[in-house]
TORROTI-401279 format. One line per 5 residues: number of its first residue (from 0); their letters; for each residue x, y, z of N, C-alpha, C. Coordinates in pm, whole numbers. Last residue first. Layout:
NUM> a> X:Y:Z:X:Y:Z:X:Y:Z; ...
***
This chain:
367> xxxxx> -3680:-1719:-1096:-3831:-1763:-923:-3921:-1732:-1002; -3502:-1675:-1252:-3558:-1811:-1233:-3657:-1857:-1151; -3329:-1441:-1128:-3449:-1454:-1276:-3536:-1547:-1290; -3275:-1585:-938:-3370:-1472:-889:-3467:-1442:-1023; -3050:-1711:-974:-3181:-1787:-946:-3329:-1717:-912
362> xxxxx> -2927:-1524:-1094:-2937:-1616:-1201:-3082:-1689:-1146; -2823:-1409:-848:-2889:-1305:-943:-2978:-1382:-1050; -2618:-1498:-774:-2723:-1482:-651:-2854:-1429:-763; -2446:-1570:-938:-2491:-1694:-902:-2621:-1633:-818; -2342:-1354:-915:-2386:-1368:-1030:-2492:-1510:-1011
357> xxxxx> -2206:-1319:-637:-2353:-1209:-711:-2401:-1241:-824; -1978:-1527:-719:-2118:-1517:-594:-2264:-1464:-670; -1894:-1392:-895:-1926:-1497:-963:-2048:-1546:-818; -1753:-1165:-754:-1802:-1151:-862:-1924:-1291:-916; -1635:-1310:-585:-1705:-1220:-509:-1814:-1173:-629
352> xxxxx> -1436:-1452:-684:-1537:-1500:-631:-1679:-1454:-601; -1302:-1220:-774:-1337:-1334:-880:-1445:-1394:-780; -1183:-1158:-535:-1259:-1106:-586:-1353:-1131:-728; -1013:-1341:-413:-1161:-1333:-379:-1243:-1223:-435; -853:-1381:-614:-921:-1456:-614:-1023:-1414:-566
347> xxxxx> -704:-1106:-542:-725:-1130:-660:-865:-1251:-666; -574:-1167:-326:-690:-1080:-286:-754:-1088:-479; -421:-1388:-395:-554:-1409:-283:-645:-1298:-299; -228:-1297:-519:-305:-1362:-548:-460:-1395:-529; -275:-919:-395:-205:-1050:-465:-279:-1161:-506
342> xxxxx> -181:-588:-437:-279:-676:-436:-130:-807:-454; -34:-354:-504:-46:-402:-367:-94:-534:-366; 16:-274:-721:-70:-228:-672:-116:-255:-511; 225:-496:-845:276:-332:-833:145:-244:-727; 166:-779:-608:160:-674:-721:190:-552:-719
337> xxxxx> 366:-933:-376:233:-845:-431:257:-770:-570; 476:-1230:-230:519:-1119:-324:370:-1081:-336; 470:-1469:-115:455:-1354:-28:464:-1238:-109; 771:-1593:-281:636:-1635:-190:624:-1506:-90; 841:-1417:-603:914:-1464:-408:760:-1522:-373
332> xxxxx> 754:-1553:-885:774:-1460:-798:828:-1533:-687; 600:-1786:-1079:760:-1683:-1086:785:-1623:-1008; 273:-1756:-937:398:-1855:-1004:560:-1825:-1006; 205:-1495:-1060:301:-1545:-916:358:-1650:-873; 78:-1552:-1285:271:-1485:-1297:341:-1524:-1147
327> xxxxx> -28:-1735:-1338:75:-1763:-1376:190:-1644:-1315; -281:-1603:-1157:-195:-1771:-1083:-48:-1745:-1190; -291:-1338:-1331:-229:-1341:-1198:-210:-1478:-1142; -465:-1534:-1538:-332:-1461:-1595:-233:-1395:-1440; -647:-1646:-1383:-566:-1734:-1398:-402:-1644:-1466
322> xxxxx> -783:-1398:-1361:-731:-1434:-1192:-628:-1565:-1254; -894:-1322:-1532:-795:-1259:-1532:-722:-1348:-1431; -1089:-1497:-1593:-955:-1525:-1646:-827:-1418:-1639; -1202:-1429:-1391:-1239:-1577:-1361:-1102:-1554:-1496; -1299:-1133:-1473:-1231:-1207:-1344:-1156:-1271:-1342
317> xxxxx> -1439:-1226:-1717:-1344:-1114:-1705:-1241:-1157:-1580; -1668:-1390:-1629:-1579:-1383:-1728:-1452:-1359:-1697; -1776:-1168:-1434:-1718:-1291:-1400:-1673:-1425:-1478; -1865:-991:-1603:-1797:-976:-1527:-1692:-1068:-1436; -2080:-1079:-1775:-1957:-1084:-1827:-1806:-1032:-1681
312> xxxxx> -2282:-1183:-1569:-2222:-1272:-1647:-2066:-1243:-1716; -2321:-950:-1539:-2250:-1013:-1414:-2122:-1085:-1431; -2438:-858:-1734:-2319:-767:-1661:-2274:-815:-1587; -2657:-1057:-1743:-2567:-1049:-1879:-2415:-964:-1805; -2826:-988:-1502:-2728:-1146:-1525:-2610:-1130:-1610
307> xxxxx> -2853:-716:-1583:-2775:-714:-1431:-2706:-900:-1470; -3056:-759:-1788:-2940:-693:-1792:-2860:-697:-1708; -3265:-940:-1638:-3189:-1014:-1744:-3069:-967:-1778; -3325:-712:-1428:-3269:-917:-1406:-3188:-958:-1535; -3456:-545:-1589:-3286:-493:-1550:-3274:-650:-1499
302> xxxxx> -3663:-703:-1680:-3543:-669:-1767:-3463:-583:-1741; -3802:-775:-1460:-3761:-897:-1550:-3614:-803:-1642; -3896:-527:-1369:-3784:-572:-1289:-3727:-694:-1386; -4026:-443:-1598:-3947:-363:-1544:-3796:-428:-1452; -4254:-654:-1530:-4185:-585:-1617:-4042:-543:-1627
297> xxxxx> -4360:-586:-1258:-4278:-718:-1284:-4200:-687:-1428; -4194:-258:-1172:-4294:-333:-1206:-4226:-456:-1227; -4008:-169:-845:-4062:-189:-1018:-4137:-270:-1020; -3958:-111:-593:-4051:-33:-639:-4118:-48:-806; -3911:-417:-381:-3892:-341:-528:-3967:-221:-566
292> xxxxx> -3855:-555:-106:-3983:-413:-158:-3954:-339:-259; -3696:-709:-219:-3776:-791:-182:-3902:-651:-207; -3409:-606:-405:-3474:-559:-296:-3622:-648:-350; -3260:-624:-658:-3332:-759:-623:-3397:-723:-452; -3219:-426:-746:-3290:-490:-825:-3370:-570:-767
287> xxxxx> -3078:-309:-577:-3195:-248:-588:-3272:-320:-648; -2863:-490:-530:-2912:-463:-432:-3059:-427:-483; -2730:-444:-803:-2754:-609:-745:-2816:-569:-632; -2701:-174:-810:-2791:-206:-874:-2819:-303:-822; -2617:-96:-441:-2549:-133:-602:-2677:-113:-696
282> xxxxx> -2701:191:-292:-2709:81:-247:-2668:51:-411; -2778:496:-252:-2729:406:-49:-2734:262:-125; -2821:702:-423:-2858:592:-419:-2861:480:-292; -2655:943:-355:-2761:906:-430:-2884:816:-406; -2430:847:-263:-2545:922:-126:-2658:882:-208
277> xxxxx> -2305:672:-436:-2346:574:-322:-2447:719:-220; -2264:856:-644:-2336:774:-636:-2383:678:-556; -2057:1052:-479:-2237:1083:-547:-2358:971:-570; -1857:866:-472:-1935:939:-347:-2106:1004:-401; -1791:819:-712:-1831:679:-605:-1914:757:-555
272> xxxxx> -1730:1094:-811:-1877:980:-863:-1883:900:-810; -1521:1148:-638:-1601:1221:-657:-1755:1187:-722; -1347:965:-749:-1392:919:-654:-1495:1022:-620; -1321:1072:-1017:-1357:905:-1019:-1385:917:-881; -1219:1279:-923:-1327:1333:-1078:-1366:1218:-995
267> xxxxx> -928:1275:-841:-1059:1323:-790:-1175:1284:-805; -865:893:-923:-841:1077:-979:-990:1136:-881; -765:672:-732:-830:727:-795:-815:898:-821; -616:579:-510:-525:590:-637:-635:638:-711; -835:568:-269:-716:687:-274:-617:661:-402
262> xxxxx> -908:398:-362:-972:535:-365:-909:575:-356; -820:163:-242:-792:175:-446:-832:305:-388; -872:55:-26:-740:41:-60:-740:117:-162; -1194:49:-15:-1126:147:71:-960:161:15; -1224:-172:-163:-1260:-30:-190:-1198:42:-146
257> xxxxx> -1114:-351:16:-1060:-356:-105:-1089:-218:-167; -1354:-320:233:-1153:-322:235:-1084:-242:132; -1539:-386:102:-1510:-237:113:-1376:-220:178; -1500:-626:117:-1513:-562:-61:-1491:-390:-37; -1515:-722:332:-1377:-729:264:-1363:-655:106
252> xxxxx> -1707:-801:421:-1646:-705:437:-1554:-669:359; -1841:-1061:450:-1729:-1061:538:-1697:-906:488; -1998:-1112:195:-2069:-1055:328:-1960:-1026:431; -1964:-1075:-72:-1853:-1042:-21:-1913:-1019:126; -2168:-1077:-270:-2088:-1181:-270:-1975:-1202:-206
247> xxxxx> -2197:-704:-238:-2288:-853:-267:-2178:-947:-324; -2097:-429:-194:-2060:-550:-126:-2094:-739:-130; -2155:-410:-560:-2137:-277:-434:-2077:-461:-298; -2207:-440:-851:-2272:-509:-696:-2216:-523:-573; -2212:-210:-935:-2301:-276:-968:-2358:-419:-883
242> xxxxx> -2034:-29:-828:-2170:71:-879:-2301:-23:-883; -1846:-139:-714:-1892:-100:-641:-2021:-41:-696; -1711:-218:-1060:-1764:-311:-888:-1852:-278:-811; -1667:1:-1070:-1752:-10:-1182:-1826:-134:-1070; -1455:87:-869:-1567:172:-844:-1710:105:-947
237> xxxxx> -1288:-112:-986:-1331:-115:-804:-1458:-46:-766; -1168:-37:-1211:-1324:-123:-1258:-1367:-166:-1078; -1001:202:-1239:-1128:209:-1205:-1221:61:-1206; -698:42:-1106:-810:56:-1238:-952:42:-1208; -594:-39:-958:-619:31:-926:-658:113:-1048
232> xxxxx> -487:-289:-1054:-563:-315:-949:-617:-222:-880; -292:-264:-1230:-398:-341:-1276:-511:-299:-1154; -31:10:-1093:-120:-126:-1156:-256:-136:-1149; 203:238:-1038:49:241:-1083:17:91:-1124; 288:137:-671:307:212:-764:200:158:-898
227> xxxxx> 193:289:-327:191:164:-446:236:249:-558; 382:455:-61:290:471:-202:294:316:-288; 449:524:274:493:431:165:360:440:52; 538:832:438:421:712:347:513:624:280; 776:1018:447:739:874:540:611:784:544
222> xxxxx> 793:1139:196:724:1240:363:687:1119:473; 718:844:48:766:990:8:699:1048:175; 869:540:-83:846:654:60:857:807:-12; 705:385:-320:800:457:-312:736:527:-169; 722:75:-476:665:138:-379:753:271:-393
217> xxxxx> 789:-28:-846:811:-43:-701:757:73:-629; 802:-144:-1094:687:-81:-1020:715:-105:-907; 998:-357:-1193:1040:-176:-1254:859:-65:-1201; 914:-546:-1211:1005:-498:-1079:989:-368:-1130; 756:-625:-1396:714:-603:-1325:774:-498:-1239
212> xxxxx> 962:-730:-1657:863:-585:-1633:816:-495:-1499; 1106:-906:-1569:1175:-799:-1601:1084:-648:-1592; 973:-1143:-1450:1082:-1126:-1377:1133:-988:-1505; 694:-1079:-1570:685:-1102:-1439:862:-1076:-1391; 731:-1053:-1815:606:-936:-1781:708:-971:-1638
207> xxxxx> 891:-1254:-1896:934:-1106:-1932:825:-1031:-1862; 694:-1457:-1844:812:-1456:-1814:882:-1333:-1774; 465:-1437:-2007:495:-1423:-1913:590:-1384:-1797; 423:-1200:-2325:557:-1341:-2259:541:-1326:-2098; 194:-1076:-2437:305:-1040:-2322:348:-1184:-2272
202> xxxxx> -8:-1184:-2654:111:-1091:-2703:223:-1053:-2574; -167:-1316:-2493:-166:-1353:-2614:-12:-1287:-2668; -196:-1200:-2267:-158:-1338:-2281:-115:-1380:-2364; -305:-959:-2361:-180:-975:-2286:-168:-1117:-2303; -546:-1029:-2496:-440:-982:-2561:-300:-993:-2466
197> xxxxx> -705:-1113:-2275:-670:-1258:-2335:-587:-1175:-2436; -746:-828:-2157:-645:-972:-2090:-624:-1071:-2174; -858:-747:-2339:-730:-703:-2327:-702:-852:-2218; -1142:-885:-2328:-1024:-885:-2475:-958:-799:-2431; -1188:-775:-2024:-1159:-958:-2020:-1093:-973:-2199
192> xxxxx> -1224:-486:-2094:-1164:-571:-2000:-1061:-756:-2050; -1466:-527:-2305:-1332:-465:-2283:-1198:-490:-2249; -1613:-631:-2096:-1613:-699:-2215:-1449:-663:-2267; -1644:-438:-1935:-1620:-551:-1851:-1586:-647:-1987; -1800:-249:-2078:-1662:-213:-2003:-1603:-354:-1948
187> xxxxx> -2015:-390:-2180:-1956:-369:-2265:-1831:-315:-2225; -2163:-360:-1914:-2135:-501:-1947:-2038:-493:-2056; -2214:-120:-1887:-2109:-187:-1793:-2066:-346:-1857; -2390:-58:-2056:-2261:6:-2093:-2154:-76:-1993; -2603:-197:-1961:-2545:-203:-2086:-2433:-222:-2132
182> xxxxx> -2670:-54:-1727:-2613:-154:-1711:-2527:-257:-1862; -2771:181:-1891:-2624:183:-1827:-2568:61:-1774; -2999:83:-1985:-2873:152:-2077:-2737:129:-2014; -3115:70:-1743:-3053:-116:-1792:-2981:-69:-1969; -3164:262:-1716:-3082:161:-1575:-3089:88:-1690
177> xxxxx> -3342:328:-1936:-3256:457:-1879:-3142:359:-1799; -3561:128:-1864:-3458:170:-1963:-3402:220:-1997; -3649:245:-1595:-3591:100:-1562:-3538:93:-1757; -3578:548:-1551:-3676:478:-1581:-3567:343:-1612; -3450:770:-1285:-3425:684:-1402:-3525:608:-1426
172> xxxxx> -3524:817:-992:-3580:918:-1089:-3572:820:-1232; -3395:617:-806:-3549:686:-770:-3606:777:-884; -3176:536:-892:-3256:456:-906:-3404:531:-846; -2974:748:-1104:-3088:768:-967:-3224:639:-1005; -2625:766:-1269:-2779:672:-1201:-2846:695:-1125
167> xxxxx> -2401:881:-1283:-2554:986:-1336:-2696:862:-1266; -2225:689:-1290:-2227:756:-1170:-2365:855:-1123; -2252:514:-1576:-2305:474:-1475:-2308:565:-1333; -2039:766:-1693:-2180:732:-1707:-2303:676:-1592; -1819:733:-1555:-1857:885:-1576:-2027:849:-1610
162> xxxxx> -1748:466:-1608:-1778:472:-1452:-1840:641:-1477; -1729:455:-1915:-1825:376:-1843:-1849:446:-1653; -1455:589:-1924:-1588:648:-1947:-1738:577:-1912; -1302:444:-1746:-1277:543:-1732:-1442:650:-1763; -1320:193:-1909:-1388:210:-1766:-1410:350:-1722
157> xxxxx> -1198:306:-2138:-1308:193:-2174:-1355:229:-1990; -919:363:-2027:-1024:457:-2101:-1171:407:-2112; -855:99:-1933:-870:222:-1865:-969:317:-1920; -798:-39:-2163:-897:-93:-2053:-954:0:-1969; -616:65:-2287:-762:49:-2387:-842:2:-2255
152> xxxxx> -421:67:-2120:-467:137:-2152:-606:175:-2195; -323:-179:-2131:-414:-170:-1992:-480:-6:-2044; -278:-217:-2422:-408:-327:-2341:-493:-233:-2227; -71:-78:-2386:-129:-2:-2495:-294:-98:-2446; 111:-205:-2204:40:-80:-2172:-38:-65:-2261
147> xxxxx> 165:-467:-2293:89:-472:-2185:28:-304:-2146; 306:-407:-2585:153:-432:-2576:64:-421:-2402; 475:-262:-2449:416:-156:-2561:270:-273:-2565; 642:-486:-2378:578:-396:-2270:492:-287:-2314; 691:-689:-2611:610:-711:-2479:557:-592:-2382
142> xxxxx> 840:-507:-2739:699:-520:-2774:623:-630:-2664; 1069:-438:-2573:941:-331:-2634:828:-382:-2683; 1238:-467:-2361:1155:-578:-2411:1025:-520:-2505; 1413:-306:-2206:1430:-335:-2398:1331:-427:-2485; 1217:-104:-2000:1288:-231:-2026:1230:-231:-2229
137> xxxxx> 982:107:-1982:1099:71:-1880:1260:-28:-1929; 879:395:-2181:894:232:-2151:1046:165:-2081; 631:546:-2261:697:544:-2152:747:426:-2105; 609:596:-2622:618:521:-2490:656:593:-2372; 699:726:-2864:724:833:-2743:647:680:-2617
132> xxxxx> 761:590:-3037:895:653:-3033:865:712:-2887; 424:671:-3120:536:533:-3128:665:596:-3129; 177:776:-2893:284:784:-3052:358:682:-3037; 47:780:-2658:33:681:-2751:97:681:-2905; 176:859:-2386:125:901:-2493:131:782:-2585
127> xxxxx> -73:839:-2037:41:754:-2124:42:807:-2283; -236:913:-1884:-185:1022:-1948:-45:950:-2070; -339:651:-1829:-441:773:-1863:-362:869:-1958; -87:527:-1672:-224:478:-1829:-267:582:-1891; -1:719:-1500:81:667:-1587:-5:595:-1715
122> xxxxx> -177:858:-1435:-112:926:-1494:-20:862:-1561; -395:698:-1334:-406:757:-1487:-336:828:-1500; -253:563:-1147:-232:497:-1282:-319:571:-1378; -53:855:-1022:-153:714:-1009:-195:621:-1109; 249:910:-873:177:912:-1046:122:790:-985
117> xxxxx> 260:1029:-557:268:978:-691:197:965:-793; 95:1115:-272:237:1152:-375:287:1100:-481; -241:1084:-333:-144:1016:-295:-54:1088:-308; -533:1210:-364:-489:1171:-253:-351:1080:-203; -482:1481:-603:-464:1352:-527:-444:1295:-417
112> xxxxx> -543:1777:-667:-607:1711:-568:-611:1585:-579; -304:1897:-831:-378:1788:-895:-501:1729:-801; -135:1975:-611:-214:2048:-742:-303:2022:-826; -62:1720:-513:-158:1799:-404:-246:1955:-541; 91:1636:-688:10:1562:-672:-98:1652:-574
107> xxxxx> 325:1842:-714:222:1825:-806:79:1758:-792; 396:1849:-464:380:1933:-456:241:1940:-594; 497:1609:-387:423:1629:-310:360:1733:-371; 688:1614:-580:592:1453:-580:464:1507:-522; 872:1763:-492:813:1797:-696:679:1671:-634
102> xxxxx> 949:1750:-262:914:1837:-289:805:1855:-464; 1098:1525:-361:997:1474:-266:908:1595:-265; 1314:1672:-475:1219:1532:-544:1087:1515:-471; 1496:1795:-297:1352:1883:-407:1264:1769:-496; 1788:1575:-412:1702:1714:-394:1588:1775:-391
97> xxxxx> 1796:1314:-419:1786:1403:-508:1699:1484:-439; 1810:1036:-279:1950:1126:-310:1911:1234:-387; 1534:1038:-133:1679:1048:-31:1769:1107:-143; 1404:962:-364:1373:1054:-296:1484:1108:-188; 1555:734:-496:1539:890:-546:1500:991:-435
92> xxxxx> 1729:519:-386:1621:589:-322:1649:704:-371; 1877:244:-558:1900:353:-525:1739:415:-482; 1805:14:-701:1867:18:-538:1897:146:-487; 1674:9:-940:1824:-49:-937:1897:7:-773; 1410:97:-876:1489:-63:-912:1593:-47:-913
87> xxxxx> 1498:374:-800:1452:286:-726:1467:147:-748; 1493:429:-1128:1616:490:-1021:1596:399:-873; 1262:379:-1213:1350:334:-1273:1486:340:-1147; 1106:554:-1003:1097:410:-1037:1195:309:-1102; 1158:761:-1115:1215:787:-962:1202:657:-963
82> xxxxx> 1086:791:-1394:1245:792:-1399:1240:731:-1245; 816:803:-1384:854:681:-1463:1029:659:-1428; 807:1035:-1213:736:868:-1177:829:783:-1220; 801:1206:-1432:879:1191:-1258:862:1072:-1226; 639:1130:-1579:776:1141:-1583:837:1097:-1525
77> xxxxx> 373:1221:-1441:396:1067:-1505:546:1076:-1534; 468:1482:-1406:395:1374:-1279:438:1221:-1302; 404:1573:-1640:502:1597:-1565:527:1488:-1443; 146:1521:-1683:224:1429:-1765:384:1457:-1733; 22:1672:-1519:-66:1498:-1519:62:1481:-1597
72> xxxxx> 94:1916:-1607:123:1877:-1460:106:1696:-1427; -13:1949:-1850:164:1933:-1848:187:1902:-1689; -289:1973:-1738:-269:1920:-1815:-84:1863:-1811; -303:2232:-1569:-332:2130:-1542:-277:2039:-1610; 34:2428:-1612:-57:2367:-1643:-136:2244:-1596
67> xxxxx> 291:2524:-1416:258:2423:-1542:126:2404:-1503; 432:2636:-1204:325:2730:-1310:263:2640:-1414; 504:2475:-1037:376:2533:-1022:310:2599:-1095; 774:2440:-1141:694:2339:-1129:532:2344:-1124; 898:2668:-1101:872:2672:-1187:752:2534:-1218
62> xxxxx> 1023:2692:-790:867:2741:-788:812:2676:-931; 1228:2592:-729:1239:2747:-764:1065:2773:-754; 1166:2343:-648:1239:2450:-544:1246:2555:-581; 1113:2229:-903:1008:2221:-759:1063:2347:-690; 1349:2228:-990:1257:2284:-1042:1138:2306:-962
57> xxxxx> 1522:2096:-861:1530:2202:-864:1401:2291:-907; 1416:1825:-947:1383:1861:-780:1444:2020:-794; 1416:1825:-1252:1294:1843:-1167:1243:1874:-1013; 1725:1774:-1197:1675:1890:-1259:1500:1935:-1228; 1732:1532:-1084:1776:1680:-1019:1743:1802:-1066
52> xxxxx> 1590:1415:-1281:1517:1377:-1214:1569:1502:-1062; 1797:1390:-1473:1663:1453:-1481:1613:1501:-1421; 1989:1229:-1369:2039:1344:-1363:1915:1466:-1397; 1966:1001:-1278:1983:1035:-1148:1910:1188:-1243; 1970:849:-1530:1865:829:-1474:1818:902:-1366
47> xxxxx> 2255:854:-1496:2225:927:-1640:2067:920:-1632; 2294:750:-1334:2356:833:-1307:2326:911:-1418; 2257:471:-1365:2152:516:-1252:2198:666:-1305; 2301:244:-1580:2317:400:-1578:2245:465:-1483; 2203:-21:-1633:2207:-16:-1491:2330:123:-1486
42> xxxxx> 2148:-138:-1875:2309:-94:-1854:2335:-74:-1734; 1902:-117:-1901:1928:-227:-1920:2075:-238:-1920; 1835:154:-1839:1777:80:-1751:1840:-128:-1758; 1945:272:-2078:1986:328:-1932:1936:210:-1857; 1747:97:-2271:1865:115:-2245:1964:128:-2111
37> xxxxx> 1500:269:-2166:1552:95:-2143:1677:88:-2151; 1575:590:-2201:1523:460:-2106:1576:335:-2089; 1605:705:-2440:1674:550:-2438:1689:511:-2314; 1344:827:-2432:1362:711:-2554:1497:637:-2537; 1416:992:-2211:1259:820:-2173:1314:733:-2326
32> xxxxx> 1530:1133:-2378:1627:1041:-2250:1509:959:-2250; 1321:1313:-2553:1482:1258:-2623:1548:1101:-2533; 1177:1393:-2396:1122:1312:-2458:1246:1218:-2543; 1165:1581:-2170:1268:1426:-2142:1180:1312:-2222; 1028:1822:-2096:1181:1797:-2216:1242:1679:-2188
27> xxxxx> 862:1866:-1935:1021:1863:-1859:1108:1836:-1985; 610:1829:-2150:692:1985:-2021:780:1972:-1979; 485:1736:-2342:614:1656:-2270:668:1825:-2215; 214:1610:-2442:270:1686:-2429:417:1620:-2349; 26:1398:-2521:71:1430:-2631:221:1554:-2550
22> xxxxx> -101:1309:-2284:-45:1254:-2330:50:1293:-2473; -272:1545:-2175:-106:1491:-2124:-23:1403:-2209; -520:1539:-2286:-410:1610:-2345:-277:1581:-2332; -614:1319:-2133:-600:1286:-2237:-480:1390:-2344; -627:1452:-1924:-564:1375:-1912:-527:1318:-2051
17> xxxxx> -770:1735:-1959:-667:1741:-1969:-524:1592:-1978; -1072:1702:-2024:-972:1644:-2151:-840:1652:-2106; -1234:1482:-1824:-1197:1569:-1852:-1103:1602:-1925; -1574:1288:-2012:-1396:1265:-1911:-1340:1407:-1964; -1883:1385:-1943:-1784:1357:-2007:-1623:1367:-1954
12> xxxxx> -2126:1166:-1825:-2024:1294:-1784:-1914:1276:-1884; -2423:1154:-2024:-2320:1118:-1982:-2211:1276:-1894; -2723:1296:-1891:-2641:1316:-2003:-2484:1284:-1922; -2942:1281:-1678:-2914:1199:-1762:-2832:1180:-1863; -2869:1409:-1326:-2848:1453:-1467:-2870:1301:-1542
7> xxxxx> -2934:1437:-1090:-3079:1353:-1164:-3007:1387:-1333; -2740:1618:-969:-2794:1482:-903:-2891:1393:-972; -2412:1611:-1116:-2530:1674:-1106:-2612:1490:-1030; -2099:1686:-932:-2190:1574:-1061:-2352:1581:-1026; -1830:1920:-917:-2004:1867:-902:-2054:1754:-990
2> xxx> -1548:1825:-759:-1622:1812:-873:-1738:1809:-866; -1243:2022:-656:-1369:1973:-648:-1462:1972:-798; -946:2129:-532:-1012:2094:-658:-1133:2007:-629
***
């Protein structure tokens, strides 16, 4: 599966609808059992959690798995996920006791051209359905965990279409109000962002996020990988990062670490626009702008400066309080603990930093 993204196109990309379709559909018929989920999950019923989830490794093994649809495949995927996870917290290894599991993981995700065996987080955000009764929800704590998805959700989609936009950028063809539209749009994804975090805070009980929600995202071995499972941290805003100030505030490297970690939880489509947009271009906006042999006018350059401060500005907002909503939860945790995504405190911080660097590098540049 491959994606062209045109090279000088100016008309947004639009997101492809099947993810969005997923969400309404339910192909394995386990819309009745996900609804008493928590339940099962709060009785520690592995065995009524086991029994789906055989029925899907059969299903792999006859073949029937393959005929589903792009679309019922993204939300088949997310299923599988949501139960082999559930089945995994409570100590049991889906993939070892069920049949043809590892077979259904491998088999959808490679149909889907992912680079992982699991539901990535737009299959679990992206394709998440948004009716009420139909959640995908782990634990009895429903309106704590109905708000932290329905947040990360609104966050996802919000980047999801921002990164399809900003990817169309040719700092050699775009006119400097054409670039500072899109730097626009980034600042308004990053806005996004930072009112869902102060909603989680606001509406998700720490407590309950961190010692009941969380666990229920655990790693999974599949074919002797170990997989993250879907979080915060593998939400497109790595690539919205990378579009706008790409390694700047991060001279040690470490930003393309961090890059390098998330791409592979990205959907084709999303890493398919990193790659266009870094041959495109070879460099962020925070780079082009402030290149010493600018090709813009003073003009020109004054007002992507002012748009690039405002996108920074909100960016390191966004950060700077997400990074205190990650100090509280690890707070509660084992020392040494990571996020469902891998990440942790630290790598959390330096990226707040890394953010608030480039912003600081950018502020005195308007100011010369």
């Amino acid at each position: 599966m491959s994606y062209y993204i045109p090279y000088c196109s100016t008309v947004e990309v639009q997101r492809p609808s099947h993810i969005i379709e997923a969400r309404a559909l339910d192909p394995l018929g386990l819309d009745p059992l996900i609804a008493i989920l928590p339940l099962a999950n709060e009785w520690g019923d592995v065995d009524r959690i086991k029994e789906p989830l055989s029925f899907i490794g059969a299903a792999a093994r006859s073949g029937w798995l393959a005929s589903l649809s792009t679309a019922e495949t993204w939300a088949a995927l997310r299923d599988t996920d949501v139960l082999a996870s559930s089945m995994q917290h409570h100590g049991r290894d889906p993939v070892v006791e069920v049949g043809g599991l590892e077979q259904a993981f491998v088999g959808m995700s490679e149909s889907l051209g992912l680079r992982v065996s699991r539901a990535p987080i737009a299959a679990y955000i992206g394709a998440h359905p948004t009716e009420e009764g139909r959640r995908r929800l782990f634990t009895v704590f429903t309106k704590d965990e109905t708000a932290f998805v329905a947040n990360l959700q609104t966050s996802y989609d919000s980047l999801d279409r921002t990164v399809a936009r900003l990817s169309t950028a040719d700092f050699a063809f775009h006119s400097a109000k054409q670039l500072a539209l899109r730097l626009a749009a980034a600042r308004t994804a990053y806005g996004v962002m930072h009112q869902s975090v102060l909603n989680v805070e606001d509406q998700v009980d720490n407590t309950i996020f961190t010692k009941r929600i969380q666990p229920f995202f655990p790693r999974l071995t599949i074919r002797g990988e170990e997989f993250y499972a879907a979080g915060g941290s593998h939400l497109p805003a790595a690539v919205l990062d990378e579009f706008i100030r790409g390694d700047r505030g991060t001279p040690d490297g470490r930003h393309q670490e961090y890059v390098a970690t998330v791409t592979p939880y990205l959907t084709p489509r999303q890493a398919a626009m990193l790659v266009a947009f870094k041959k495109r271009n070879g460099e962020s906006f925070t780079s082009f702008i402030l290149r010493e042999d600018s090709p813009l006018s003073e003009a020109d350059r004054l007002l992507l400066e002012e748009r690039l401060t405002r996108t920074l500005a909100m960016s390191t907002r966004m950060r700077g309080r997400h990074l205190r909503l990650v100090k509280d939860s690890f707070e509660l945790r084992e020392e040494a603990s990571t996020g469902s995504g891998g990440g942790d405190y630290a790598s959390t911080r330096r990226i707040a930093e890394a953010n608030r660097d480039a912003y600081h590098e950018v502020r005195p540049a308007r100011q010369a």
